[in-house]
C-alpha positions as a Markdown table, in Angstrom:
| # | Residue | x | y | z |
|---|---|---|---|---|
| 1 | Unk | 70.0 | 84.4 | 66.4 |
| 2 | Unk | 72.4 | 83.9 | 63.4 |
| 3 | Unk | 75.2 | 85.2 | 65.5 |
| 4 | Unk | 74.5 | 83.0 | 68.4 |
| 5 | Unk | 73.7 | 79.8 | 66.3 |
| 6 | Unk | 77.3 | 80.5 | 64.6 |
| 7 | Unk | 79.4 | 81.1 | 67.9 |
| 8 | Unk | 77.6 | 78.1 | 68.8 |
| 9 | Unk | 78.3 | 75.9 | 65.8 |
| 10 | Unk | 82.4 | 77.0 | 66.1 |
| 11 | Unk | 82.2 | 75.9 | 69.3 |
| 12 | Unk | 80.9 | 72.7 | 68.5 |
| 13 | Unk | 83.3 | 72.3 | 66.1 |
| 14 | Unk | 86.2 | 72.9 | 68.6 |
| 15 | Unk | 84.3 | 70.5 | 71.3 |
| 16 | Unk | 84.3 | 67.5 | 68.9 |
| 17 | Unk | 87.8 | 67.8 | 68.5 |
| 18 | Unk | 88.6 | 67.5 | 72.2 |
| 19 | Unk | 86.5 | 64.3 | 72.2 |
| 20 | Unk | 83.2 | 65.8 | 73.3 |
| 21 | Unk | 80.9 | 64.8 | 74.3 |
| 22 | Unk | 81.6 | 61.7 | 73.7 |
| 23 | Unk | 84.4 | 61.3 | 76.4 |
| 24 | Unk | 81.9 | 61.7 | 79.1 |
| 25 | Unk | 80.3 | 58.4 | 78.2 |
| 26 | Unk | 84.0 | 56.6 | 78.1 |
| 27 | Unk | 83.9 | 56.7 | 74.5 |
| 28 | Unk | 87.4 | 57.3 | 72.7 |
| 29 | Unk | 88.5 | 60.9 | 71.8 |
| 30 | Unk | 89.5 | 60.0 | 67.9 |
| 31 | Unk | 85.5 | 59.8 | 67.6 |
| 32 | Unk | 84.5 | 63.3 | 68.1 |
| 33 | Unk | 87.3 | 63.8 | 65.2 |
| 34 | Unk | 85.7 | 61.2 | 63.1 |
| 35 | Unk | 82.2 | 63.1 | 63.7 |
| 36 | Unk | 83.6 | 66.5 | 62.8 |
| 37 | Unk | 85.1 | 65.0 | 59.5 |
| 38 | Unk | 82.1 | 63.4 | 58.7 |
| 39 | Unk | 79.8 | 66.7 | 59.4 |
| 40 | Unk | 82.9 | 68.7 | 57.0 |
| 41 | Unk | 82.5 | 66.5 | 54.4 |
| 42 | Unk | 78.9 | 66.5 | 54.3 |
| 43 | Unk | 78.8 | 70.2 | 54.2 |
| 44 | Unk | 81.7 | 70.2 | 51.3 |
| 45 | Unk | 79.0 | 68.2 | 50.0 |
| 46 | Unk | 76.3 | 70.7 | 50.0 |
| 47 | Unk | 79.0 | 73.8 | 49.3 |
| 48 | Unk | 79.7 | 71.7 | 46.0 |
| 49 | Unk | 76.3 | 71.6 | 44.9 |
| 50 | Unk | 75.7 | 75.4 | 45.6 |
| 51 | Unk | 78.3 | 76.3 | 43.7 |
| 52 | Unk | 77.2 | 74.6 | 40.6 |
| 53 | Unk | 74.2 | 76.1 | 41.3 |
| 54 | Unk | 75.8 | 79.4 | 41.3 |
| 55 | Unk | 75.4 | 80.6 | 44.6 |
| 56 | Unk | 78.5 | 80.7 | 46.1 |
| 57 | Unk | 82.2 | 81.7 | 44.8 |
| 58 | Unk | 84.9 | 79.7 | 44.7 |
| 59 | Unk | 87.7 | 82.1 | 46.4 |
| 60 | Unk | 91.6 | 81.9 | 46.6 |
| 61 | Unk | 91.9 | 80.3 | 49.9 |
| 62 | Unk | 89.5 | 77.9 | 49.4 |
| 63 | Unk | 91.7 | 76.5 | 46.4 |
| 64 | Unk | 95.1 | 76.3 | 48.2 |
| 65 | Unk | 93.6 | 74.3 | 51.3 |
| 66 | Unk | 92.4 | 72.1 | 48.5 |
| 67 | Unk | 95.1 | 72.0 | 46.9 |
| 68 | Unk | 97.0 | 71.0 | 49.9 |
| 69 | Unk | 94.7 | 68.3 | 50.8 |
| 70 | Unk | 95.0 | 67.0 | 47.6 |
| 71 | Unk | 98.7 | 67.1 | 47.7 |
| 72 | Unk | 98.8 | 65.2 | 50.8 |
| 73 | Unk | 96.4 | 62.6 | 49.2 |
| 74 | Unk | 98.8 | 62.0 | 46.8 |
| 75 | Unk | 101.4 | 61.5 | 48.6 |
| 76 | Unk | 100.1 | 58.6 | 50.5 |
| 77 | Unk | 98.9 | 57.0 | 47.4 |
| 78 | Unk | 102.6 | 56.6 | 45.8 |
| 79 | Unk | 104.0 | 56.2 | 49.2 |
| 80 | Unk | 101.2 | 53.2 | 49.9 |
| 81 | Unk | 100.6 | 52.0 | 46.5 |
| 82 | Unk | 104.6 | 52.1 | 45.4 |
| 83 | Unk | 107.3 | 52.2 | 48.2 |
| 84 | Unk | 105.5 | 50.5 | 51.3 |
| 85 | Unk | 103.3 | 48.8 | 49.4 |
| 86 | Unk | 99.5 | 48.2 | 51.2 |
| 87 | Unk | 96.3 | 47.7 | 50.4 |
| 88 | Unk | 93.7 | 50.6 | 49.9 |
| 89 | Unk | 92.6 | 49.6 | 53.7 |
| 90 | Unk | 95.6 | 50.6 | 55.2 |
| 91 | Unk | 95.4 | 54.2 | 54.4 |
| 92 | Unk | 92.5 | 55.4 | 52.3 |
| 93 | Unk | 89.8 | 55.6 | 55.0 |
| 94 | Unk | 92.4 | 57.4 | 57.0 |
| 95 | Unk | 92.0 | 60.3 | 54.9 |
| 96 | Unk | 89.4 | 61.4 | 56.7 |
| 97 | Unk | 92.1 | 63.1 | 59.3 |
| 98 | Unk | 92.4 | 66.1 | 56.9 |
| 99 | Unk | 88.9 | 67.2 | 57.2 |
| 100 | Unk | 89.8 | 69.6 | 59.6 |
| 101 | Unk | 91.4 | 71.2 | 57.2 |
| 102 | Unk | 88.7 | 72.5 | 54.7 |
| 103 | Unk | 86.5 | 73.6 | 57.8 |
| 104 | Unk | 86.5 | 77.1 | 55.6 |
| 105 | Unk | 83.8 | 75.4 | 53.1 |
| 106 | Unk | 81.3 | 75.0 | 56.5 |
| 107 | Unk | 81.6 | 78.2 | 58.1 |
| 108 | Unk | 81.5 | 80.3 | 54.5 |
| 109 | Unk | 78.3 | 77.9 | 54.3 |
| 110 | Unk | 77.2 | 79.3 | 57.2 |
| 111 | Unk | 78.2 | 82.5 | 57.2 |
| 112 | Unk | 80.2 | 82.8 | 60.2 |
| 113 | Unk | 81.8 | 86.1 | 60.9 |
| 114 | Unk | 85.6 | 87.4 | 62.2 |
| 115 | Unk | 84.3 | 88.0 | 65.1 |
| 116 | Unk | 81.5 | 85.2 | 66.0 |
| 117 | Unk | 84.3 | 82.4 | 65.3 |
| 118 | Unk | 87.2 | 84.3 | 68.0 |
| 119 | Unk | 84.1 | 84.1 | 70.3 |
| 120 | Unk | 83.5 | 80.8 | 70.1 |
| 121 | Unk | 87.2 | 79.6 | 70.1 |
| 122 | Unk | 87.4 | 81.8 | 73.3 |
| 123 | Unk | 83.6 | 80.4 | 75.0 |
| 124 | Unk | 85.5 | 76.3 | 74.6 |
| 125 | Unk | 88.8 | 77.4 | 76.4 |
| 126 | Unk | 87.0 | 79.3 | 78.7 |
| 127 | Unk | 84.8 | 76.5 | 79.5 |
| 128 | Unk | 87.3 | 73.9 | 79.4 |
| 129 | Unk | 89.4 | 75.9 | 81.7 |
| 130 | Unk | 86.4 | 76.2 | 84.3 |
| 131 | Unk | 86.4 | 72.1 | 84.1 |
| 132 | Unk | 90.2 | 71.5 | 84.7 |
| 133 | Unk | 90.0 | 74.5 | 87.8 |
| 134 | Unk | 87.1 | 72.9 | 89.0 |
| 135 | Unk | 88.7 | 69.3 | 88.5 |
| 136 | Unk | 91.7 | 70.1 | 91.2 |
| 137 | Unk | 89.4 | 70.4 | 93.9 |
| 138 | Unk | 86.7 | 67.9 | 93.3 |
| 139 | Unk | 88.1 | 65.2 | 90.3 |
| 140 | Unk | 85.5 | 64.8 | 87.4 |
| 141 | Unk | 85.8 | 61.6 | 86.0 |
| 142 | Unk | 85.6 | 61.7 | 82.0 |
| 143 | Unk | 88.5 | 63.7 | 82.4 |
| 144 | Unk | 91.1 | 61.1 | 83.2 |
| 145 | Unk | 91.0 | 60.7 | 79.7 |
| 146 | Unk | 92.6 | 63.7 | 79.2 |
| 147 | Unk | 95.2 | 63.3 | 82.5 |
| 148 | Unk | 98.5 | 62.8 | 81.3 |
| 149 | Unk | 102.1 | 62.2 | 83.5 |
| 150 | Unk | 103.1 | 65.9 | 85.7 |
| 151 | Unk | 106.9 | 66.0 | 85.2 |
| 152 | Unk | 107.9 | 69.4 | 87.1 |
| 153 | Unk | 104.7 | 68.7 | 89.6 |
| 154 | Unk | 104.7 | 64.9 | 90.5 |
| 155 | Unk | 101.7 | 65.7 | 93.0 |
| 156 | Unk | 99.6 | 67.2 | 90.1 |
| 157 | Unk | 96.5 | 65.9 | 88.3 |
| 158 | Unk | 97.9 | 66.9 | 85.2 |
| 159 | Unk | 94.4 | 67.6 | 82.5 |
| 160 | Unk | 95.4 | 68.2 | 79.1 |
| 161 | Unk | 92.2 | 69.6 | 78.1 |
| 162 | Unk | 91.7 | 72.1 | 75.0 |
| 163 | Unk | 95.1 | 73.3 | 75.4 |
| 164 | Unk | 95.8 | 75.2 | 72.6 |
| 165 | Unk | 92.2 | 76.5 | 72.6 |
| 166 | Unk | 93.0 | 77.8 | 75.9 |
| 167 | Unk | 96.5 | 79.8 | 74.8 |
| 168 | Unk | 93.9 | 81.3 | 71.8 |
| 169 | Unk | 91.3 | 82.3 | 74.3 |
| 170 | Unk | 94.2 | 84.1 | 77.1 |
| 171 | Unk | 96.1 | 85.9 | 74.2 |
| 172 | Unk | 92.7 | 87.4 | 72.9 |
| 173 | Unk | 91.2 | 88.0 | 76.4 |
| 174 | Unk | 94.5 | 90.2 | 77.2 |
| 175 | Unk | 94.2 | 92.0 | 74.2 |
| 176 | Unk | 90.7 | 92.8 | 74.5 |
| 177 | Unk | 91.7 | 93.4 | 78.4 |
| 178 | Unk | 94.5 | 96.1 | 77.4 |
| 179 | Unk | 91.6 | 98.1 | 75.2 |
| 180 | Unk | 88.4 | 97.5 | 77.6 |
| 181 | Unk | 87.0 | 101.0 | 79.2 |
| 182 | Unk | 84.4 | 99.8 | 81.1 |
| 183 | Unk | 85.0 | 98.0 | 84.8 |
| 184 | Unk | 82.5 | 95.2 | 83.7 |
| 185 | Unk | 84.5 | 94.9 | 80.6 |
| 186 | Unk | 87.7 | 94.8 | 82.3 |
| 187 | Unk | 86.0 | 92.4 | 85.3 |
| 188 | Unk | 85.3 | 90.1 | 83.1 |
| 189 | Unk | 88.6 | 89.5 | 80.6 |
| 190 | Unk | 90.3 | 89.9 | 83.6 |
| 191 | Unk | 88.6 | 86.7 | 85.4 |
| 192 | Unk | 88.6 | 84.9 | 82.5 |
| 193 | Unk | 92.4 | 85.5 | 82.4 |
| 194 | Unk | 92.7 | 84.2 | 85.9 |
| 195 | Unk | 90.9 | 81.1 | 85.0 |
| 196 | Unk | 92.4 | 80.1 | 82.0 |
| 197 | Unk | 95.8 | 81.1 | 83.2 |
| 198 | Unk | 95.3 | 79.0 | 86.5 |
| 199 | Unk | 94.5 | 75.5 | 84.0 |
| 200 | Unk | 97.2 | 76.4 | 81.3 |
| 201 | Unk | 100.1 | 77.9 | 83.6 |
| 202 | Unk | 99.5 | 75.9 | 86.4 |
| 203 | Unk | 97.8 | 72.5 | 85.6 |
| 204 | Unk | 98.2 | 71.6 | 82.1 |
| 205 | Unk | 102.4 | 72.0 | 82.6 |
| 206 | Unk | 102.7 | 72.6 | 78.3 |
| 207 | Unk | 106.3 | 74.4 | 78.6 |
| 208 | Unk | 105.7 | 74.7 | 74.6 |
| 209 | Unk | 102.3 | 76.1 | 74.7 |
| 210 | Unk | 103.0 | 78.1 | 78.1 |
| 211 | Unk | 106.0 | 79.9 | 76.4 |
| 212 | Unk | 103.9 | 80.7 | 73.1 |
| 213 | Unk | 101.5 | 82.7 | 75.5 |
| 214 | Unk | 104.0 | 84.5 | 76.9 |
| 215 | Unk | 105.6 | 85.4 | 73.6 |
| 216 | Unk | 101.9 | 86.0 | 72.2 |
| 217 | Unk | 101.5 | 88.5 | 74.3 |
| 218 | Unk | 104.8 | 90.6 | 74.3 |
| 219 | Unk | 104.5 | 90.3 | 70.7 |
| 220 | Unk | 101.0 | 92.1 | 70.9 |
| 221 | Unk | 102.2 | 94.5 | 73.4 |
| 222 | Unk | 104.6 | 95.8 | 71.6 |
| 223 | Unk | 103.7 | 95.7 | 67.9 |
| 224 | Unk | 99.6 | 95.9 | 68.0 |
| 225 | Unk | 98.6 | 97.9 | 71.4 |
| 226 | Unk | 98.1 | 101.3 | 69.9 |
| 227 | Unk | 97.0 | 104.0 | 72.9 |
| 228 | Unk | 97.9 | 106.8 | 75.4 |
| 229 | Unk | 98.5 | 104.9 | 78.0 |
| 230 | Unk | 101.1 | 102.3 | 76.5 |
| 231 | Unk | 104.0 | 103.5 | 78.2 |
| 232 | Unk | 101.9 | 103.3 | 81.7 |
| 233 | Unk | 100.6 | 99.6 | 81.1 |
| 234 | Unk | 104.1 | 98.5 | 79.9 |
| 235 | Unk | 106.1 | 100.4 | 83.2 |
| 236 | Unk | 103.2 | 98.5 | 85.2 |
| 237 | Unk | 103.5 | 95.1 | 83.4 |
| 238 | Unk | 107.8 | 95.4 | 83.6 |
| 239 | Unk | 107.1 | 95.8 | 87.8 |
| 240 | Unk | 104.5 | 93.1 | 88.1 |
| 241 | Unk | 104.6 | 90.8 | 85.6 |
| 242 | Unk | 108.0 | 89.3 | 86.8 |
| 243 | Unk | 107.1 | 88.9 | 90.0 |
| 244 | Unk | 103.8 | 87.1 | 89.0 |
| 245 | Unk | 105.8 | 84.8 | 86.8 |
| 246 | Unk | 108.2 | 83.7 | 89.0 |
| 247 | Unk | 105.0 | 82.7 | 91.6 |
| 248 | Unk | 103.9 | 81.2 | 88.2 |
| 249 | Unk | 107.1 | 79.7 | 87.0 |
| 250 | Unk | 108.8 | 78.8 | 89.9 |
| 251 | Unk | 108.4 | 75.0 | 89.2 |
| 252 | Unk | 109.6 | 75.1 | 86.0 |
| 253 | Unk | 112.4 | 77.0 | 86.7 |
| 254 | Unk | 113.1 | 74.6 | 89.7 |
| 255 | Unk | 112.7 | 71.6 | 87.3 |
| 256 | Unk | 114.8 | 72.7 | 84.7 |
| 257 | Unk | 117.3 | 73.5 | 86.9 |
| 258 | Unk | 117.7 | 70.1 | 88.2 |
| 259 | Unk | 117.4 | 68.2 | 84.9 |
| 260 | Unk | 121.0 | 68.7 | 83.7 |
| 261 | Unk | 121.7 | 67.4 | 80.3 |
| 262 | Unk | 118.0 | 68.0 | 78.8 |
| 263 | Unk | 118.5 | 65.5 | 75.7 |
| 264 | Unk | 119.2 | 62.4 | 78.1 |
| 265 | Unk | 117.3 | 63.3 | 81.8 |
| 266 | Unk | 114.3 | 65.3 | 80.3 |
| 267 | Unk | 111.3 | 62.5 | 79.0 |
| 268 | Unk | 109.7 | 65.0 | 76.9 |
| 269 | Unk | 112.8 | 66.0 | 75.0 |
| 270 | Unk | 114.3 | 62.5 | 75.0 |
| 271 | Unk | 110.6 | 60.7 | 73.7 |
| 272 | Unk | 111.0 | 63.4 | 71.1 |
| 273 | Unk | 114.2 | 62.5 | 70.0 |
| 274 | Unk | 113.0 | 58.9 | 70.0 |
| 275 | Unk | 110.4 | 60.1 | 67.8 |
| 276 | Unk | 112.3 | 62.2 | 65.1 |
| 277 | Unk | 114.7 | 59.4 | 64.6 |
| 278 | Unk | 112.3 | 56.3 | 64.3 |
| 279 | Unk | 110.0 | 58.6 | 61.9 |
| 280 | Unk | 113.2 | 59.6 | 60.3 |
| 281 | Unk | 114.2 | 56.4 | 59.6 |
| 282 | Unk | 110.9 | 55.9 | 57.5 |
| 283 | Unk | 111.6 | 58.7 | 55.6 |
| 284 | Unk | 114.9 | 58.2 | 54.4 |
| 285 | Unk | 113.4 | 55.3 | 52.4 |
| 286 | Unk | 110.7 | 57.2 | 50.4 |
| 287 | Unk | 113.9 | 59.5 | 48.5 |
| 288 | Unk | 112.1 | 62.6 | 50.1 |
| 289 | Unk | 108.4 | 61.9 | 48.9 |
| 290 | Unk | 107.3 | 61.4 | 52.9 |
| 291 | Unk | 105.3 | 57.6 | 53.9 |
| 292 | Unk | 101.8 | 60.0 | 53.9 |
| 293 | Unk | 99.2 | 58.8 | 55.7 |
| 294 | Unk | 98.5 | 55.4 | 57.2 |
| 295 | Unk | 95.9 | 53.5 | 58.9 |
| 296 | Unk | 95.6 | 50.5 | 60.4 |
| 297 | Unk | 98.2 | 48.0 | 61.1 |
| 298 | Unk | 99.6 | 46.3 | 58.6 |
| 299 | Unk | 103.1 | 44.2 | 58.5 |
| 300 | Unk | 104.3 | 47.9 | 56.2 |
| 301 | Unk | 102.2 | 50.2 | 57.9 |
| 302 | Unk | 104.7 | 52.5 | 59.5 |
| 303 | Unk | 101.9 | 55.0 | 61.5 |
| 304 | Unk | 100.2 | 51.7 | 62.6 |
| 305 | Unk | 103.7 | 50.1 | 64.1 |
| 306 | Unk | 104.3 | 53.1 | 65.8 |
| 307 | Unk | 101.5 | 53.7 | 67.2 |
| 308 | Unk | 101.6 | 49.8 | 68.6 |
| 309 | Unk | 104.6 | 49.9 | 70.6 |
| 310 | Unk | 107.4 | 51.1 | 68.3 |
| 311 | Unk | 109.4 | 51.6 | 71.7 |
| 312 | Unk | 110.8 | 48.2 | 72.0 |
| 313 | Unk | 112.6 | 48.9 | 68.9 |
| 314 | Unk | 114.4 | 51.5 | 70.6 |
| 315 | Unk | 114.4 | 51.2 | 74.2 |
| 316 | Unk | 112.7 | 48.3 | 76.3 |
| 317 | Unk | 109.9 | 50.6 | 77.0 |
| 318 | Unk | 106.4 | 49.3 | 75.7 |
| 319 | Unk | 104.9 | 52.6 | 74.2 |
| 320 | Unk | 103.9 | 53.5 | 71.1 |
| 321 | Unk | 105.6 | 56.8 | 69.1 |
| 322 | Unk | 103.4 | 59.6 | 67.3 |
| 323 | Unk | 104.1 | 62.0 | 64.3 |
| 324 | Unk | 102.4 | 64.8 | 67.1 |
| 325 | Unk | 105.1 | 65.1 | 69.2 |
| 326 | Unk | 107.8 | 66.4 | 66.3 |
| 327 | Unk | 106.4 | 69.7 | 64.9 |
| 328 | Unk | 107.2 | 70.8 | 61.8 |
| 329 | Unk | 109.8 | 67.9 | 61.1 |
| 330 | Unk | 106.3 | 65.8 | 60.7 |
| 331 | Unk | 105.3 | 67.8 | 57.9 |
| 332 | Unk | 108.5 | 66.8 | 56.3 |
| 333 | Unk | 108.6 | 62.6 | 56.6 |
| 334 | Unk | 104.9 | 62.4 | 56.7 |
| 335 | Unk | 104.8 | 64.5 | 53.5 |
| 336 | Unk | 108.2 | 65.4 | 52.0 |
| 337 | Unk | 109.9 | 68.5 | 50.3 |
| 338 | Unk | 106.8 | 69.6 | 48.9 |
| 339 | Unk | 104.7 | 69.1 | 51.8 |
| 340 | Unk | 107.2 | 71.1 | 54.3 |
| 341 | Unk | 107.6 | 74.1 | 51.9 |
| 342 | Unk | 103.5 | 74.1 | 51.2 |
| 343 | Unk | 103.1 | 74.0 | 55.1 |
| 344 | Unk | 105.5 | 76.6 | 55.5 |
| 345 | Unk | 103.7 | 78.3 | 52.6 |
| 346 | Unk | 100.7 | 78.6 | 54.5 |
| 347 | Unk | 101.9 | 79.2 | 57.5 |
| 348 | Unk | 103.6 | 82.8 | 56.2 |
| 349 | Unk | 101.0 | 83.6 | 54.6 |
| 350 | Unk | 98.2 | 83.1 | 57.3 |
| 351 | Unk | 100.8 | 85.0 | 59.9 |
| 352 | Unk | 101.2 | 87.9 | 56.8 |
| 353 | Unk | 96.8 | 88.6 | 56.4 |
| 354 | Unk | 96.1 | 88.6 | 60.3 |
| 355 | Unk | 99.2 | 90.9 | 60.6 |
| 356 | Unk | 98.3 | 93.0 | 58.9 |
| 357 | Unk | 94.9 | 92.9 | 59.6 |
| 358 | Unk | 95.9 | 93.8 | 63.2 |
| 359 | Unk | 97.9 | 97.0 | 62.0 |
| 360 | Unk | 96.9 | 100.2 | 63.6 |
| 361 | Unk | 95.8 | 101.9 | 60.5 |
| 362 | Unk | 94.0 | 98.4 | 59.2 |
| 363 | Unk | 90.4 | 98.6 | 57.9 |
| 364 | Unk | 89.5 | 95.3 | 60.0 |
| 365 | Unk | 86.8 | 96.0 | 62.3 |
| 366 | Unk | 88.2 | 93.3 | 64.6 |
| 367 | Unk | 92.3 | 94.6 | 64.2 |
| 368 | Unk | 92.1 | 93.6 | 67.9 |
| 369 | Unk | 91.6 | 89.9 | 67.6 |
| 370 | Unk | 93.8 | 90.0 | 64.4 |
| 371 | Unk | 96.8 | 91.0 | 66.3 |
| 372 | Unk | 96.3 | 89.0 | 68.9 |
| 373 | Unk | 95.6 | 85.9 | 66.7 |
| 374 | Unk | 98.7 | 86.5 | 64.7 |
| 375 | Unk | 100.5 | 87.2 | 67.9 |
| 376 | Unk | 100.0 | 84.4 | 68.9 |
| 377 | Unk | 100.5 | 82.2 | 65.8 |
| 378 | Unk | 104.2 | 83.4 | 66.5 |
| 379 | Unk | 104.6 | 82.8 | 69.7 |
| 380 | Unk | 103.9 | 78.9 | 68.7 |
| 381 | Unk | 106.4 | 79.0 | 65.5 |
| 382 | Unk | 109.3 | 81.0 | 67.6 |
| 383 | Unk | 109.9 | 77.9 | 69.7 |
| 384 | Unk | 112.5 | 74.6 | 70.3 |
| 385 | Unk | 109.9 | 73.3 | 68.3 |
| 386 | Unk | 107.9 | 75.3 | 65.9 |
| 387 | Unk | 104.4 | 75.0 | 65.9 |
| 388 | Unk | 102.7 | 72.5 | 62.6 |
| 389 | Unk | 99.7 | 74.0 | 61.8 |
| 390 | Unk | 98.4 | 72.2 | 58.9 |
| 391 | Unk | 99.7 | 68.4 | 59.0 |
| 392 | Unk | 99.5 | 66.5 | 62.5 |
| 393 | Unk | 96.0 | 65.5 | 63.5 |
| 394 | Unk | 96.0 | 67.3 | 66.2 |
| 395 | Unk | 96.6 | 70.8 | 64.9 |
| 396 | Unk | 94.4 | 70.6 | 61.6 |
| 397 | Unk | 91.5 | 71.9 | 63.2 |
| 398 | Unk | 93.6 | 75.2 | 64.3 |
| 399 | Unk | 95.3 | 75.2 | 61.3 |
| 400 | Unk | 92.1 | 75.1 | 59.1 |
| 401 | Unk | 90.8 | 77.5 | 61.7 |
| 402 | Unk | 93.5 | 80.2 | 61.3 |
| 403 | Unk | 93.5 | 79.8 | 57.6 |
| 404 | Unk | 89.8 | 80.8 | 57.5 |
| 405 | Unk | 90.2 | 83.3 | 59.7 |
| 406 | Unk | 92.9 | 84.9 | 57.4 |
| 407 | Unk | 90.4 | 84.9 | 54.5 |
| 408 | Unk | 88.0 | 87.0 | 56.2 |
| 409 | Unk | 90.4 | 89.3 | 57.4 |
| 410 | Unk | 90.6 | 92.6 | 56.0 |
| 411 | Unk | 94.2 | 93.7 | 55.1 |
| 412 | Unk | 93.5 | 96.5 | 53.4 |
| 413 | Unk | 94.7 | 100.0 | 54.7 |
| 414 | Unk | 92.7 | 103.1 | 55.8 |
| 415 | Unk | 93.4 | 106.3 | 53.5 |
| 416 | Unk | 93.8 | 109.5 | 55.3 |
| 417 | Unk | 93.2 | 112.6 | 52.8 |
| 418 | Unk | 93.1 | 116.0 | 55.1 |
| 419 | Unk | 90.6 | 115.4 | 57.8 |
| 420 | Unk | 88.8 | 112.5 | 55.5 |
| 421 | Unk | 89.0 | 108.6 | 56.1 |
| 422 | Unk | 89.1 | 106.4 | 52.5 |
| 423 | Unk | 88.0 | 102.4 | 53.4 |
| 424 | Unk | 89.4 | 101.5 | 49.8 |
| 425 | Unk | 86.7 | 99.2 | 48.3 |
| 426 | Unk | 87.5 | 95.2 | 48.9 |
| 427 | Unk | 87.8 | 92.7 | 46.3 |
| 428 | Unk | 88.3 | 89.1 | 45.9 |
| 429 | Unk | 92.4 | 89.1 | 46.2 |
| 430 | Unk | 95.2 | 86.4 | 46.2 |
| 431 | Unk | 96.5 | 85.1 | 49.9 |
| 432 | Unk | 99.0 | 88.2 | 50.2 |
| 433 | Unk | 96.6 | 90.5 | 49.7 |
């Protein structure tokens, strides 16, 4: 029942920060957010208290996501209390965005295992890739809230559902998939490959996310699949896979091809642009400190401006700009110098544990999910625009995710002595470890 109840409460986790269930009742998505933050902080709470109790252990990685937060706290207090100058209502209460974050005081709470959170990161994008399949052939309405504008498609119902849960859930599924030995094992990574791959190929149109799948899993491939029959799986992929891409891919291809000049006729990459040099603007102001976080919408409040229909100051569209769109460039005006190398910080050495983890000689029981994990972490940072784990609102969740995930994983290497395996002993050890 522990298990079950921990997959479950992962899930739940992953759920409230896609806005369930609390879209279905027309409710708006930054609630199931607020709820998760809320349930975190609570449970911080209680984690607190236990540990002046002496119960639990203060470890490592617990301290640099703290100290992180903390950083990013203070950043918005000198950038709203000296340079921009707003009261504590403008940005304080918006604090709560970082939550997220410290999700690793919860699920150490609770004891959650390697394996039980990968399964329940795998059960959401699994499930929300059943609702978007389902959704092309008979619409389900709480998820317009999620439908967003098809550029290479303009016939498409475009869902933006759980997208990055679902490029988590297909990279780990085709692991798994490559090392299954039973046909019900393979049946069933292999459906839920076809499912998932149908909403995030085909319906949710994320070039970005669709490109750190593909890269995921070639990365994997080649560095992490350890067996026999490599050579046979990568001579079948190298005949198939092409061919199933370009069914795939076709429209992107197509699209891109008639684009031109990608900066100017693209609205993704010109929006972005728009973004990175309103946000940039900000930033140039705060002598490399970052604005921080904001709230509300105040005459200086540069998040709640933007947010309001910052496009008239650019264009004569009437749309509002978000720190989201811009990667890891929002890690730097949002939080400066410091902020961008302590993101990058964590980024490495999240990628290092879990790739290490993943090794072939590793001591991790689940080396499998490691590799794919880190895989896949990759595939989002080798990009146009790499991947921002741990500062926009919509990644923290993964980003406090990953970085728990790394502090379970085992790094440590199995010692072969004649015909005898070594598991060295394990001990608390910094993030490199």
């Amino acid at each position: 029942m522990s298990r079950l109840r921990n997959v479950v409460l992962v899930a739940v986790f992953f759920c409230l920060g896609a806005g369930l269930p609390f879209s279905i009742f027309g409710m708006p998505l930054y609630i199931g957010t607020q709820v998760a933050s809320f349930l975190i902080l609570a449970s911080v709470v209680i984690w607190v208290l236990a540990w002046f109790l002496r119960q639990t252990r203060l470890d490592l990685w617990q301290v640099g996501v703290c100290a992180w937060v903390l950083l990013c706290a203070l950043v918005s207090m000198i950038s709203n209390t000296l340079i921009f100058r707003q009261g504590m209502n403008q940005w304080v209460m918006a604090l709560y965005v970082l939550m997220p974050l410290v999700v690793i005081f919860p699920f150490k709470l609770a004891q959650v295992r390697f394996g039980e959170a990968i399964d329940g990161l795998i059960i959401v994008g699994f499930l929300a890739a059943m609702l978007v399949v389902i959704d092309q052939f008979h619409r389900i309405a709480f998820l317009d809230a999620y439908q967003r504008g098809a550029a290479a498609d303009q016939s498409l119902r475009r869902i933006v559902f759980a997208k990055t849960e679902m490029v988590f859930a297909w990279v780990v599924c085709f692991a798994r998939l490559l090392h299954a030995r039973s046909h019900s094992t393979q049946i069933r990574y292999g459906g839920a490959l076809i499912t998932v791959g149908y909403a995030l190929f085909v319906v949710s149109e994320g070039r970005l996310a669709i490109g750190a799948t593909l890269i995921g899993c070639a990365i994997y491939l080649v560095f992490f699949y350890r067996s026999s029959r490599k050579v046979l799986v990568i001579s079948t992929l190298s005949v198939v896979a092409p061919i199933a891409l370009w069914l795939v891919l076709e429209k992107y291809i197509r699209y891109l091809g008639s684009v031109g000049n990608m900066q100017t006729n693209d609205v993704s990459v010109a929006f972005r642009l728009v973004e990175y040099q309103h946000f940039k603007m900000f930033f140039d102001q705060t002598h490399g400190i970052g604005f921080g976080i904001m709230a509300g919408g105040g005459s200086n409040n540069i998040l709640g401006f933007a947010r309001q229909g910052a496009g008239h100051a650019h264009t004569s569209g009437d749309f509002g700009l978000e720190l989201a769109d811009i990667g890891l460039f929002a890690a730097l005006f949002q939080f400066g110098y410091a902020g961008l190398l302590f993101v990058i910080f964590m980024t490495i050495a999240v990628v290092r544990k879990l790739w290490k983890a993943g090794s072939a000689n590793s001591a991790e029981p689940n080396r499998v999910e490691c590799g794919a994990i880190a895989a896949v972490t990759i595939g989002f940072l080798l990009s146009p625009l790499p991947m921002n784990f741990f500062s926009l609102s919509w990644t923290m969740e993964y980003g406090g995710m990953l970085w728990f995930l790394a502090s379970l994983a085992i790094a440590s290497r199995v010692q072969v002595t004649g015909t005898t395996v070594h598991v060295p002993q394990l001990i608390e050890s910094p993030l490199f470890k």
